[in-house]
C-alpha positions in Angstrom: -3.5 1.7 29.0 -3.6 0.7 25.4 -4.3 -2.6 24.5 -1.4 -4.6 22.6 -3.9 -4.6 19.4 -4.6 -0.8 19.4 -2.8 0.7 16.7 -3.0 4.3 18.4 0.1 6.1 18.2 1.9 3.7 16.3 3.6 4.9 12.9 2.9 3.2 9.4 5.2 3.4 6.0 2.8 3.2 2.9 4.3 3.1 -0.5 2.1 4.3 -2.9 0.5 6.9 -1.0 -0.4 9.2 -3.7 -2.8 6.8 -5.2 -6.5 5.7 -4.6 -5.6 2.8 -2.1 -3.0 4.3 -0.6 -4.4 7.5 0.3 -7.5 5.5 1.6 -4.9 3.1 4.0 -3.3 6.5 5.1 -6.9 8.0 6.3 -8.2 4.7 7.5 -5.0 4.1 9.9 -4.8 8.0 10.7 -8.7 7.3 11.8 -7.5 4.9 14.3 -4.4 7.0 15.8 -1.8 6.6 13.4 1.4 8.5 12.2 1.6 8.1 8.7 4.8 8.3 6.1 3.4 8.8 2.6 5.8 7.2 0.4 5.2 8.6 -3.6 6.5 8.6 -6.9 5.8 11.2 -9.5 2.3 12.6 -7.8 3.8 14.7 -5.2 0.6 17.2 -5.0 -1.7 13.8 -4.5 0.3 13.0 -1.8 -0.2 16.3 -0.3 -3.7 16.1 -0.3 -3.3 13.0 1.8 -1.2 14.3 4.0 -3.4 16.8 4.8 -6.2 14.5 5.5 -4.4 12.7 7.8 -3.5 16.0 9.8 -7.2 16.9 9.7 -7.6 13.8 12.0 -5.1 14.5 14.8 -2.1 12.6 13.2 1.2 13.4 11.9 2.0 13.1 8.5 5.6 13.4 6.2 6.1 13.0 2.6 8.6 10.6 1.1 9.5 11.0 -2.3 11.7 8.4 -4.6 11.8 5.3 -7.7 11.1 1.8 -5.7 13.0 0.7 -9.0 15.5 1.9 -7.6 17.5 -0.8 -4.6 18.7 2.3 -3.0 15.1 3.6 -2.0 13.0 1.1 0.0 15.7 1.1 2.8 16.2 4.8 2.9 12.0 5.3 3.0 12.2 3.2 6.2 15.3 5.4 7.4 13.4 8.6 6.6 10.3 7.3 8.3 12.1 6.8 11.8 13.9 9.8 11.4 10.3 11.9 10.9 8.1 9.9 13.1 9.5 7.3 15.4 10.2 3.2 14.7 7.9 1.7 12.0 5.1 -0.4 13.5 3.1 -0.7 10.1 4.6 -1.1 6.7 2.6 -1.5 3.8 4.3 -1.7 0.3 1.2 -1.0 -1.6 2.9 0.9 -4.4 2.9 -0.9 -8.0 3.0 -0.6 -11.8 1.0 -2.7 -14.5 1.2 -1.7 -18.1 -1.3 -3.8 -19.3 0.8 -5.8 -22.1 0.3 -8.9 -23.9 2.7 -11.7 -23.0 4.3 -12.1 -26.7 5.3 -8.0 -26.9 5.9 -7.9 -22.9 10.0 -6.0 -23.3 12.7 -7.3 -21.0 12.8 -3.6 -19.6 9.0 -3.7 -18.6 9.1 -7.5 -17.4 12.6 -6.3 -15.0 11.2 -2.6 -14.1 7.4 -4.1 -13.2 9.1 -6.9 -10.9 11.5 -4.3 -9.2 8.8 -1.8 -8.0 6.3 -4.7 -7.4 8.5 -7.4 -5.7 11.4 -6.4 -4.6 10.9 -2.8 -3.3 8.4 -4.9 -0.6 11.1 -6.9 -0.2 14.0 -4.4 0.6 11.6 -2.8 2.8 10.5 -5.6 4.7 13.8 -6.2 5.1 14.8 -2.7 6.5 12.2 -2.4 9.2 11.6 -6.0 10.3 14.8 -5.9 12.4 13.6 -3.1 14.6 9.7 -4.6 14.8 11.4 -7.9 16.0 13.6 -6.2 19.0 10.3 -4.1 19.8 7.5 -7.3 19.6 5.5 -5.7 17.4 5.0 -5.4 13.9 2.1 -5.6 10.8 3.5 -6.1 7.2 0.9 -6.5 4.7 1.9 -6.8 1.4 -0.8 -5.1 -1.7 -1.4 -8.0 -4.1 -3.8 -8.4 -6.6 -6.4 -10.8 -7.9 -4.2 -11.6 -10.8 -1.9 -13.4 -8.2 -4.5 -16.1 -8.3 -6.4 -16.3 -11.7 -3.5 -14.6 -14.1 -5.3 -11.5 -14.7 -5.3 -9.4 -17.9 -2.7 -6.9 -17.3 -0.3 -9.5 -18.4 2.3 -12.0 -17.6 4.8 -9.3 -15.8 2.0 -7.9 -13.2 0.8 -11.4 -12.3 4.2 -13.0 -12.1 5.0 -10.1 -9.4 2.1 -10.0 -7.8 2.1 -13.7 -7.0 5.8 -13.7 -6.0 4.4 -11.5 -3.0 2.3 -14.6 -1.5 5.1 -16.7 -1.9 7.5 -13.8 0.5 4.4 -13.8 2.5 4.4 -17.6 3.0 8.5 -17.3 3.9 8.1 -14.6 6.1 5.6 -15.2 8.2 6.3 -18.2 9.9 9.4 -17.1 10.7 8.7 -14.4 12.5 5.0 -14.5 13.9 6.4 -16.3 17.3 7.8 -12.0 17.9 5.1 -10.3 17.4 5.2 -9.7 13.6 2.3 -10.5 11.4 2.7 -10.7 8.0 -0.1 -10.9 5.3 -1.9 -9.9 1.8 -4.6 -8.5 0.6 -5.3 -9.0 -3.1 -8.2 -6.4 -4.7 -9.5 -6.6 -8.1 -11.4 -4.3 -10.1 -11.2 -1.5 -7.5 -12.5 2.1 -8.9 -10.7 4.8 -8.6 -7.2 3.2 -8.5 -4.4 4.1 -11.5 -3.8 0.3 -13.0 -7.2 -0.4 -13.8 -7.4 -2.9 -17.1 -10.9 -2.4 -17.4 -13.3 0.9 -18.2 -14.8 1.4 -15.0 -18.0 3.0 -16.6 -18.5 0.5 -19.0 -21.7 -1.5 -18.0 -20.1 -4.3 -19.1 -17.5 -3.9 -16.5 -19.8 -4.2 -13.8 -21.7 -7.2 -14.9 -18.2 -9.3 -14.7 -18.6 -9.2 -11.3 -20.6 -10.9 -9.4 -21.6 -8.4 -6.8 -22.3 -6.5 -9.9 -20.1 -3.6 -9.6 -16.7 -2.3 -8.6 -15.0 -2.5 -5.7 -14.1 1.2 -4.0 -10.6 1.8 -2.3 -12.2 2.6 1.0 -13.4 -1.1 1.3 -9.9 -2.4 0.2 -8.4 -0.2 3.5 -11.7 -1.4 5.8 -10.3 -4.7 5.0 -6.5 -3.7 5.8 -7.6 -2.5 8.7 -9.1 -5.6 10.1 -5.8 -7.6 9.1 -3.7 -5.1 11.2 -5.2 -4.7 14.2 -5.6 -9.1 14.5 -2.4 -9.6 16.3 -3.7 -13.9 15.7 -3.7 -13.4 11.7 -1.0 -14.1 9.8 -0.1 -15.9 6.6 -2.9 -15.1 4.9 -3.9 -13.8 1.8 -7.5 -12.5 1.0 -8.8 -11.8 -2.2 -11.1 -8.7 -2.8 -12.3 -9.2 -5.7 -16.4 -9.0 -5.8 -16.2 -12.7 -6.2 -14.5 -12.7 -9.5 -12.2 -15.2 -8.2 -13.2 -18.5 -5.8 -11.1 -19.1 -3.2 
C-alpha cells in the first residue's frame, strides 16, 4: 500500500508548463508517479514536448491552453484538469510575466496585467481546487515566487510587488488549512538559466560572479527542490529562496 506521502498516482495542475521550470516540475513529479496537466500560454508546441516527456515515463499527460489574465481561466484549468485526469492533488501556479521596467515608466496596464497573471491567477486557482483537496485530506500547493519577493529584484516594482503578495497568500492560507491535509508553500529561485524572465545575460561572466556559488542556478534544481516540499506532508508555511546565496535569509 502507498504511503500517505507517496505522490504516485496522484494528479498535479502546473501553470506555466511550457517554460524551463515548468516543464522541469512536470518531469520531476511524472518521475515520481504523477499525472500531469500542462497548463500554457502562447507556447503550445513547448508544451507538447513536455507532455511527451512525461508519457515517456509511464504518466498521463493533457494540455491546457488559456490567458491567467484572464479571471475566467484559473477555475476552468482546475475544471479541465478533473475532467482529463481525476481530482487535483498538486497544484502549482508557476506561470508568470516580468517585463523588466523601471519603476518611473512602469504603465498602469503592465503594473495591473503583471499582478493578474502573477497573483491572482494562483489565487483563483487555489481557490478552485482547495475545496475538493480539503473533503479528500490531501493536498500540496506551492506557489512559484521569486528572489525579488525578498530583496526587490531588478525586473522592477510590478514583478516584485506580485511576487511578494504570493508569501503573504501563503502565510493566509496555510494555517488555515494545514490541520486537513493541505500544505501550502513557496519556493522563490533567482537567476535560474534557461527560464524566459531572466533580467540578466546568462553568458555574461559577470553574471555568474554575482552569485556566490558562482554560477546559475538550472531549472532541474529549482523542481529537485519542489519535489522535496511536496512529498513533506510536515512542511508548510514556508518559503525557500533558491537563489545561489544572492539573498540571506
Amino acid at each position: 500500500m502507498e504511503s500517505k506521502s507517496s505522490l504516485a498516482g496522484r494528479v498535479a495542475l502546473i501553470t506555466g508548463a511550457s517554460g524551463g521550470i515548468g516543464g522541469a516540475l512536470a518531469v520531476a513529479l511524472a518521475g515520481e508517479g504523477v499525472d500531469v496537466a500542462l497548463a500554457h500560454g502562447r507556447h503550445r508546441e513547448d508544451a507538447a514536448a513536455v507532455a511527451e516527456r512525461v508519457v515517456a515515463l509511464g504518466r498521463r499527460a493533457i494540455l491546457l491552453e488559456g490567458d491567467l489574465a484572464d479571471p475566467a481561466v484559473p477555475e476552468r484549468l482546475v475544471a479541465e484538469t478533473v475532467a482529463g485526469l481525476g481530482a487535483c492533488d498538486v497544484l502549482i501556479p508557476n506561470a508568470g510575466m516580468g517585463e523588466r521596467i523601471a519603476w518611473d515608466a512602469l504603465d498602469l496596464e503592465t503594473w495591473d496585467r503583471t499582478v493578474d497573471v502573477n497573483l491572482r491567477a494562483p489565487w483563483l486557482l487555489t481557490r478552485a481546487a482547495l475545496p475538493a483537496m480539503l473533503e479528500r485530506g490531501y493536498g500540496r500547493i506551492v506557489y512559484v515566487s521569486s528572489a525579488a519577493a525578498f530583496a526587490g529584484g531588478v525586473i522592477g516594482p510590478h514583478y516584485a510587488a506580485s511576487k511578494a503578495g504570493l508569501h503573504g497568500l501563503m502565510r493566509h492560507m496555510a494555517p488555515r488549512v494545514a490541520g486537513r491535509g493541505v500544505t501550502v508553500n513557496a519556493i522563490a529561485p533567482g537567476l535560474i538559466a534557461g527560464t524566459r524572465i531572466l533580467p540578466v545575460d546568462a553568458d555574461d561572466p559577470d553574471t555568474a560572479a554575482q552569485v556566490p556559488v558562482g554560477r546559475l542556478g538550472t531549472v532541474e534544481e529549482v523542481a529537485d527542490l519542489v519535489l522535496a516540499m511536496v512529498r513533506n506532508g510536515y512542511l508548510t508555511n514556508k518559503a525557500f529562496g533558491l537563489d545561489g546565496g544572492l539573498v540571506p535569509a
